[in-house]
N, C-alpha and C positions, 0 to 999 in steps of 0.2 A: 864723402863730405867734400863740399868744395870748398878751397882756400886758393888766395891769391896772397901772395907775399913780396912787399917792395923792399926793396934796399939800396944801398946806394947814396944816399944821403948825406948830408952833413953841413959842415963851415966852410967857406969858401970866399976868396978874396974875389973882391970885381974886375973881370974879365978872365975868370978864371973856368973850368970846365968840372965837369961830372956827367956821372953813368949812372942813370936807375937803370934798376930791372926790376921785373914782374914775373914771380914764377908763380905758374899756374895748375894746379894738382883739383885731381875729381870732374872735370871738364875735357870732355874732346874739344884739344884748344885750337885745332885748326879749322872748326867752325864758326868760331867767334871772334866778330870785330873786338879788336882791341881797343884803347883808349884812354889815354894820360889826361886827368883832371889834375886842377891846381885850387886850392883856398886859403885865404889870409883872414883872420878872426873878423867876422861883422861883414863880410863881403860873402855873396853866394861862389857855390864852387863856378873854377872858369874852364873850360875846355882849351886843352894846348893841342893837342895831335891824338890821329888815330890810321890806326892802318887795319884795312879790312881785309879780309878771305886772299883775297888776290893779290894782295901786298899794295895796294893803291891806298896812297896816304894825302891826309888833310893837315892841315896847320893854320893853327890862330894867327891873326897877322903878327900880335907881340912877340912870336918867336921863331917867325918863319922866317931863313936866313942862318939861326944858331942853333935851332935846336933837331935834330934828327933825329925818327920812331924807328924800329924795326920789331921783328919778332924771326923766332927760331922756332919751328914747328916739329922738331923732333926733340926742342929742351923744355918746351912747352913754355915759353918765357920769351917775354917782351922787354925791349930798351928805349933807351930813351938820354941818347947823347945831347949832353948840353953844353954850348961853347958860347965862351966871350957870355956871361953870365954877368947879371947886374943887379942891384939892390932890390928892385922893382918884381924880379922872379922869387926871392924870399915867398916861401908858402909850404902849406904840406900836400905835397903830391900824391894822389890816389889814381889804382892805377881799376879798371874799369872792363868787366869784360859780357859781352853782349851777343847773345843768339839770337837773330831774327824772324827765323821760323817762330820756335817758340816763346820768342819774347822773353827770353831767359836774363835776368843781371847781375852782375855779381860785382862786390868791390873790396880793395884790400881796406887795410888798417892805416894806410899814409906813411909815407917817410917823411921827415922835416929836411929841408932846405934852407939854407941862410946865406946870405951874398952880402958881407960885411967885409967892410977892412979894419 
């Protein structure tokens, strides 16, 4: 059974920092692009960062500068460092994972994030 699980999450003041992670179980995870989505209620999910196979990583421009992806291919588990954090990043982050041979996808259950003072 595949499962993807986020954590990390929480309350946090502005310009403050956090760590998701994404642990990934049931999946050979070193074949699959990873991929950190973000959604705020009534707005479609947005795409923040992803890093593929090769470790070559993309980024929305909203967070390129603060926020940096990675992945561990031996913990099976993806991150997803976020700095100098603002109001505007508030969302539930899902974390996304993608084989393109077989078109395979998979997505966790979200963690909540909040960038209040």
């Amino acid at each position: 059974q595949v499962q993807l699980v986020e954590s990390g999450g929480g309350l946090v003041q502005p310009g403050g920092s956090l760590r998701l992670s994404c642990a990934a179980s049931g999946i050979n995870f070193s074949a699959y692009v990873m991929t950190w989505y973000r959604q705020t209620p009534g707005v479609q999910r947005e795409f923040i960062a992803t890093v593929g196979k090769s470790l070559s990583t993309t980024y929305a421009v909203s967070v390129k500068g603060r926020f940096s992806i990675s992945r561990d291919n031996i913990k099976n588990t993806m991150y997803l460092q976020m700095n100098n954090l603002k109001p505007e990043d508030t969302a539930v982050y899902y974390c996304n994972a993608y084989e393109p041979v077989a078109s395979r996808s998979y997505w966790g259950q979200g963690t909540q994030v909040t960038v209040s003072s």
